[in-house]
Structures are given as C-alpha cells and as structure tokens.
C-alpha positions as a Markdown table, in Angstrom:
| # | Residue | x | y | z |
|---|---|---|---|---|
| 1 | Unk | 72.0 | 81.6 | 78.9 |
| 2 | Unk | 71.8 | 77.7 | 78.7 |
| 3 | Unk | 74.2 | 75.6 | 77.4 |
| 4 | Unk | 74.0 | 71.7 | 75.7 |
| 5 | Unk | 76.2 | 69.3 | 76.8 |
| 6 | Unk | 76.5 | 65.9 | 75.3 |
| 7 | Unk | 76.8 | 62.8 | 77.5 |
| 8 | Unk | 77.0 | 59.3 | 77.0 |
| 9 | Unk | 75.4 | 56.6 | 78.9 |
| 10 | Unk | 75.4 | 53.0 | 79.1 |
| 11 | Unk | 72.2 | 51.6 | 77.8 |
| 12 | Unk | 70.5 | 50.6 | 81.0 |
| 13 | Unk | 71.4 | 54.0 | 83.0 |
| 14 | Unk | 69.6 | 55.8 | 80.0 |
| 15 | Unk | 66.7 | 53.5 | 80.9 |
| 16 | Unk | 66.9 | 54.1 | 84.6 |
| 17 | Unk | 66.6 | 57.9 | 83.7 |
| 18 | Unk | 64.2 | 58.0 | 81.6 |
| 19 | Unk | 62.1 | 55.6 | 84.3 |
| 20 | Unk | 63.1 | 58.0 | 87.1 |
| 21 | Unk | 62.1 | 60.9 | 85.0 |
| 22 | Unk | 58.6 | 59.7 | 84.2 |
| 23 | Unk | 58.4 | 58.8 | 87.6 |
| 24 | Unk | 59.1 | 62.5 | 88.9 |
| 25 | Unk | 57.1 | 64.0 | 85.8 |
| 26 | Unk | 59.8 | 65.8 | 84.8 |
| 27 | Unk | 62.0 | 65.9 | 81.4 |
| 28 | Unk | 65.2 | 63.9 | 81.5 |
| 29 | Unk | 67.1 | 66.7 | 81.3 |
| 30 | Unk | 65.1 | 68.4 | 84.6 |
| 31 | Unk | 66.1 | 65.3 | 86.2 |
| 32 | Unk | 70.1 | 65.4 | 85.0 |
| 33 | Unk | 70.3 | 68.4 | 86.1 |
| 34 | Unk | 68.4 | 68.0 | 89.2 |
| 35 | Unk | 71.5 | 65.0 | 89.9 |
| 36 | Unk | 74.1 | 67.0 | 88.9 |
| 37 | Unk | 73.5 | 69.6 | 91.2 |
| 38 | Unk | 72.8 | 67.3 | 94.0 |
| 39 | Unk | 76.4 | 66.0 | 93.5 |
| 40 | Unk | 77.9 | 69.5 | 93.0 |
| 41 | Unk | 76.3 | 70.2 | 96.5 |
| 42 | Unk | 76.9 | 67.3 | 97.9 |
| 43 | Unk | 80.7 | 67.5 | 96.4 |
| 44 | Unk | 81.0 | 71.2 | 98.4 |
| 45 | Unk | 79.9 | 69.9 | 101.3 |
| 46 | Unk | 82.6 | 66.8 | 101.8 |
| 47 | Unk | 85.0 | 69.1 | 101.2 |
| 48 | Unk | 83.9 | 72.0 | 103.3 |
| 49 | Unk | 83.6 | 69.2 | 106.0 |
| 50 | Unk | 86.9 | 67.8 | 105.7 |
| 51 | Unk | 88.5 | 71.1 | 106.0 |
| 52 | Unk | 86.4 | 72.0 | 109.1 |
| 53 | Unk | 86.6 | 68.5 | 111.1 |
| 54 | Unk | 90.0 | 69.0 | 111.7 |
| 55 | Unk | 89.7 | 72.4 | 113.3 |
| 56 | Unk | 86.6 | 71.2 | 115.6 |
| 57 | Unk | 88.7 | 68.7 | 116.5 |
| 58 | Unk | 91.2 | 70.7 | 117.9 |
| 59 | Unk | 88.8 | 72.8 | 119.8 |
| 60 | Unk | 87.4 | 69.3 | 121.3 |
| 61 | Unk | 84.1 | 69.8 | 119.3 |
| 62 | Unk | 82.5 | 65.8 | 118.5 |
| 63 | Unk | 79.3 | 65.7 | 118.3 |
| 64 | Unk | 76.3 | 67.9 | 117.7 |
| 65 | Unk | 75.8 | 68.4 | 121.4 |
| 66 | Unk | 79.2 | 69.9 | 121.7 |
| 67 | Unk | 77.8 | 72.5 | 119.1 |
| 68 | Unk | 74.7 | 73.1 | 120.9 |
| 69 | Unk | 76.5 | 73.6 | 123.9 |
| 70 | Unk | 78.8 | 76.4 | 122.8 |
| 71 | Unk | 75.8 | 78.3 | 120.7 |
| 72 | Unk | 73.0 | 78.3 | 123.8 |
C-alpha cells in the first residue's frame, strides 16, 4: 500500500526536478523516489562500510587485490 508524503522544496530544486524528471520521462514523484532510494542505499552502504573497514584492517586487508588474493 502506498503512502503520500508531503515535502517542501525551495523554488529552484522544484525546478531542477521537474527538469530532471522530463528529462528521464518519468513523473516527479518516479524520480523522488528514484533519489530517495539511491540515498537510502547509498546511506546502508557508508555505514555497512565503516563498520567493516575496521575489521579488514585488522586482518591487513587494503585494497581490492588483498581481497582477490584471499578469495582465488
């Protein structure tokens, strides 16, 4: 089931949605949620990175090589 929720934006972000929208051919509100959910994911994946950075660390795991390494 959907739910509305109300925002409020400055004048020209409301412009530079509606421009993006068109752009994309999709409605505005395709295109909120499309950004919303970017940043949700993108959000998740800070976080689930700054918890695991530390513990590759400690296992002396740098760089994407050191991963490839241990996996082949």
């Amino acid at each position: 089931m959907r739910a509305t929720l109300t925002i409020s934006l400055p004048p020209v972000l409301r412009r530079d949605v509606s421009r993006a929208a068109k752009a994309q051919r999709v409605s505005e509100s395709k295109f909120v949620r499309r950004a919303v959910q970017k940043q949700l994911w993108a959000d998740a994946f800070e976080e689930t990175r700054r918890q695991l950075v530390p513990i590759a660390r400690a296992q002396r795991i740098y760089t994407d090589e050191d991963v490839f390494n241990i996996v082949s």
